[in-house]
N, C-alpha and C positions, 0 to 999 in steps of 0.2 A: 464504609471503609473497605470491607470485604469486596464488594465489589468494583472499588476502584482499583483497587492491587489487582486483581484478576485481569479488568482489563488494563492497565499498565501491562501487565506480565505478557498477555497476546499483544500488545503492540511491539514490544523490544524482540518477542521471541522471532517476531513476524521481519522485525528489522534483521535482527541478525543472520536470517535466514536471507534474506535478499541483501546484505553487506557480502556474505561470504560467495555471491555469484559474481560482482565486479571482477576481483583476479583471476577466479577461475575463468571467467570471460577471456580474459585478459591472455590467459595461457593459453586457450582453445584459439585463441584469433590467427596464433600462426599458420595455420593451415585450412580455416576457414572463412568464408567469406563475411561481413559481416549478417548480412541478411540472411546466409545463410543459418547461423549459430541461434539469431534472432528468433526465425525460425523452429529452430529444432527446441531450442529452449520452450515455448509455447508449446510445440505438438508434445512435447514432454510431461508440461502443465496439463493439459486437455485431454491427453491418453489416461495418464500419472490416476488423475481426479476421476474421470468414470468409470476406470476401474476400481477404485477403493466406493465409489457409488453403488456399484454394482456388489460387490462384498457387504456393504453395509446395509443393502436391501436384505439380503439372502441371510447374514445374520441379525437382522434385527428388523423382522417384517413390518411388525406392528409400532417403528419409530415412527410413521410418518402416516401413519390409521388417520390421523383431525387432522394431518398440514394441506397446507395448500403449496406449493413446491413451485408452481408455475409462476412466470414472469407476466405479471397482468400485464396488458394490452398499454393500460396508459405509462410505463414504465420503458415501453421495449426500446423508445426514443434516447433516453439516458444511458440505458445497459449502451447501444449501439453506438453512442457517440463514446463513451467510458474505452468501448473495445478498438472502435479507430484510432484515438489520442493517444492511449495508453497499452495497447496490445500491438499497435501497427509500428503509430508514426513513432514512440519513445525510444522501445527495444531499436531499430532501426540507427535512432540519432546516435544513441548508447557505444553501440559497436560502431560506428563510425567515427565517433569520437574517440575510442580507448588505442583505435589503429596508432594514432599519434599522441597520445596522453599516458604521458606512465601510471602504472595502477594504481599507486597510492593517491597519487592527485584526484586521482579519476573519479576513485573513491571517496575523499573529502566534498568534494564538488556534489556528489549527491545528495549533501545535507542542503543542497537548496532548495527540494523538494520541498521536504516540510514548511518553508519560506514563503515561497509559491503556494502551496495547498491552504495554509493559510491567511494569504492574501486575496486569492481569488475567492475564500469562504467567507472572510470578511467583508468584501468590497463588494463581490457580485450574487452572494448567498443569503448576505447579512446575518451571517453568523457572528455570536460576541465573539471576539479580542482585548482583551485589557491591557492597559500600560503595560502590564510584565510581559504577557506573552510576544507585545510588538517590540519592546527593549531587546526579547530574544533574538527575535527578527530581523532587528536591525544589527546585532551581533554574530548573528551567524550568516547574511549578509557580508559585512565585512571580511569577514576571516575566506568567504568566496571569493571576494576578490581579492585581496592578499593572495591568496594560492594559487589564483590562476594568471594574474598581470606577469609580463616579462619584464625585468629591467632593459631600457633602452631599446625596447621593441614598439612598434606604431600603434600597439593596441595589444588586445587579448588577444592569445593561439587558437587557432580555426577550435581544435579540438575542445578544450576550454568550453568555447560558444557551444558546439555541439553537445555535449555532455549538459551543459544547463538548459539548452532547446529539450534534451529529453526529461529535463527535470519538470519544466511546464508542461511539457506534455502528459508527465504521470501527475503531475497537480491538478489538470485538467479531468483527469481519467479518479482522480481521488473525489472529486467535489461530484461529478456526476455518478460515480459509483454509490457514495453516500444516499443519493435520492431511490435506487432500488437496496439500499441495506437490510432492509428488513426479510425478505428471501433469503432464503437457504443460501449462505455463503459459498459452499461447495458447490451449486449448482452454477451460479455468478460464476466464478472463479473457471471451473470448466468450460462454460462458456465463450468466455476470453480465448482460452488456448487455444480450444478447436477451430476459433475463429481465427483468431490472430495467425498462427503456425501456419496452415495453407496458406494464406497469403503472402506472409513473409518467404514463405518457401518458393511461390509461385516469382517473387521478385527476382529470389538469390538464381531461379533458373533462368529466367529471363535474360536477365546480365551477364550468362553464360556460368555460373558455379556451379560444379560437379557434384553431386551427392558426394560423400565423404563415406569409408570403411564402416560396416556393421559396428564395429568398437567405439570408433571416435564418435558416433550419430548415439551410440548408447549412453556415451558417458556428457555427451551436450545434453540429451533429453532426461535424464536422472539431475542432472544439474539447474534445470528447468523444472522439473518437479518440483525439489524442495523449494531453489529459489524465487519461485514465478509462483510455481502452485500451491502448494503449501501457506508459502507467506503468503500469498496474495489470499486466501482463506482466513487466516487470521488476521489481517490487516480490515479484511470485511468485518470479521466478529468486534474488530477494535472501534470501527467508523460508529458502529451500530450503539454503540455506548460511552464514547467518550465525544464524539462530533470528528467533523474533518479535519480543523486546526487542532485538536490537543491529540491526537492521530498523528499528524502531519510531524508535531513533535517528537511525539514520543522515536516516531520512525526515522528521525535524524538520527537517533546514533547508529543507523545501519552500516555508514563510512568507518565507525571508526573499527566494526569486526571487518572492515575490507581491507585498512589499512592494515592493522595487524597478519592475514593474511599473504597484503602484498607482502610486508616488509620480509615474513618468513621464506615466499617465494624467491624474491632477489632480492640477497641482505646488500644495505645498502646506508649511508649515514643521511636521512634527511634535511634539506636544506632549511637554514633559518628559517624564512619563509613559512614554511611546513610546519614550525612547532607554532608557528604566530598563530596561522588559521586554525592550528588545533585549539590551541590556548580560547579563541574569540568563540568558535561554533562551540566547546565544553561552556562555556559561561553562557550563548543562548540557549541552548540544552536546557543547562541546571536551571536558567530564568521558565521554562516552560515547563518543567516537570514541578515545581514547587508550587506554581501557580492555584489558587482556591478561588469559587466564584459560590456564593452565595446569595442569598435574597428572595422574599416573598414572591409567590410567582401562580400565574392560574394555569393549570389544564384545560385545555378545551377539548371537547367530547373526538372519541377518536376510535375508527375501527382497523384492526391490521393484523399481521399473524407476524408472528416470531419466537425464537425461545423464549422460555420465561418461568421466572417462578414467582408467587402468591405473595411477594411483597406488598409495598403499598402504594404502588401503582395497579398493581394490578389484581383487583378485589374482585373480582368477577363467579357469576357461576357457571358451570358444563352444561350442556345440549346432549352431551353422549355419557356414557356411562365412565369416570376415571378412577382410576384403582390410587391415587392418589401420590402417583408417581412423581418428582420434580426433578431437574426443570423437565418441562413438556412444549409442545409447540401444537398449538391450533387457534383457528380464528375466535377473534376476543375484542371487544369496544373497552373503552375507558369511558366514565363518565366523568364531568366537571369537575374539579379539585383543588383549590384555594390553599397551598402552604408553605412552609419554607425550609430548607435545607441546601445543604452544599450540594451541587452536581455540576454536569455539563449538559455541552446543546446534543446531548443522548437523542435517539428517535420519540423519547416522550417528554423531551425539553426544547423542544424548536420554538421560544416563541420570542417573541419582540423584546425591548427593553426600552 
């Protein structure tokens, strides 16, 4: 139980922290381009994260004495597609989208992520979903489109499309991120920005956008930190123990610290519309957070490194000397294991049904 609250707690913190960058987005866009902000937001992320690396070696030498930190060989495929979908082409649709979408909307809309993340974990991962979690889906589903349809317009607003194109695009970047979770999320997470941020940047110059004042390039890349890097850190610690779909939910309420936000930036009375799709994605929400899956289930023999402590998954003995510190992180097998309890498709419950 303990450790489902825990991680519950890193996925919302991880949301809120990536809710409250939509309006800031939203306010920085006047004067910057969108690829560019995209940009800076990642170099923000990528700076942000190897310097607190770099801090966290010099104070604490001996954290990472038994880890293994590197992105094995047969993973680099995953990270690198994780960082095109979800570092490039999302942030990119994002701010292209918010140009012509007001922030609150913009904000709501991004509870399709979770939709997406767990649709594609479901259908192309085959991770479980149960009746409740897909009634969410189809619930917060709906209340997307309610928010973004025009009346008496030929379709959905460009922007709308765009803002949900970046949604599948970080759905995309959620499911292949999950397959390297077990790595050092901070490293993950850095990786992204450093990646993502030159190239974003590399576009916004292309297209002709100006570097922007020392100040304003400060406060897009501080705002990138918490909301890119930071949450994107915890969002990895999140995938790593609850799966990509109860992740994916949890991470839906991020819109609704965005909307709050907007509304405080430009007060403003929201249209019906707006309380309907709140009303629809709180009831998928609450259908995914209440969610319990249970049942007899095997382990199959398993070797990997990640944090952890001496539960009972993980019964193992030490190769090096341990002063009996927890959690710790070093390389560690599972052996075969036959039982039953509540959990999720965690990194040591991926298995069939």
């Amino acid at each position: 139980m303990q450790t489902k609250f825990n991680a519950a707690f890193t996925a919302l913190l991880a949301a809120a922290l990536f809710g409250a960058t939509t309006p800031l987005a939203k306010l920085l866009l006047g004067t910057l381009s969108p690829f560019m902000l995209a940009g800076l937001f990642y170099l923000g992320s990528g700076v942000g994260l190897g310097l607190t690396m770099l801090v966290r070696r010099l104070v604490r030498p001996k954290q990472t004495q038994h880890s293994d930190a590197r992105i094995h060989r047969t993973e680099i495929t995953w990270l690198a597609g994780a960082i095109a979908a979800g570092g490039v082409a999302g942030p990119a649709l994002l701010m292209l989208g918010l140009t012509s979408t007001p922030a609150a909307t913009g904000s709501l809309l991004l509870n399709l992520e979770g939709v997406f993340t767990a649709v594609i974990a479901w259908v192309v991962f085959r991770e479980n979903v149960d009746l409740q979690v897909f009634l969410g889906m189809v619930a917060i589903v709906a209340g997307g489109v309610l928010l973004s349809w025009t009346g008496g317009a030929a379709g959905i607003p460009v922007g709308a499309l765009l803002v949900a194109g970046a949604c599948l695009c970080w759905a995309i970047d959620n499911n292949l991120t999950r397959k390297v979770s077990t790595n050092d999320a901070m490293v993950i997470a850095c990786l992204k920005g450093l990646v993502a941020g030159p190239v974003n940047l590399a576009i916004a110059h292309g297209t002709g956008a100006a570097m922007p004042g020392s100040g304003q390039a400060a406060a897009a890349m501080a705002t990138g930190f918490a909301g890119y890097g930071v949450s994107l850190v915890l969002f990895v610690i999140a995938l790593r123990n609850l799966g990509t779909a109860r992740t994916g939910a949890y991470f839906s309420v991020a819109p609704l610290f965005g909307v709050a936000i907007s509304l405080a930036l430009w007060p403003a009375m929201p249209p019906l519309a707006f309380w309907g799709a709140a009303v629809l994605m709180a009831i998928g929400v609450w259908l995914h957070l209440r969610e319990r899956h249970e049942h007899a289930h095997t382990h199959e023999p398993l070797t990997h490194t990640h944090r952890h402590r001496h539960d009972e998954h993980h019964r193992h003995e030490h190769d090096f000397e341990w002063d009996g510190a927890e959690p710790h992180t070093h390389p560690h097998r599972h052996s075969a294991i036959t039982h039953t309890h509540a959990h999720f498709p965690d990194i040591h419950h991926r298995h069939s049904h």
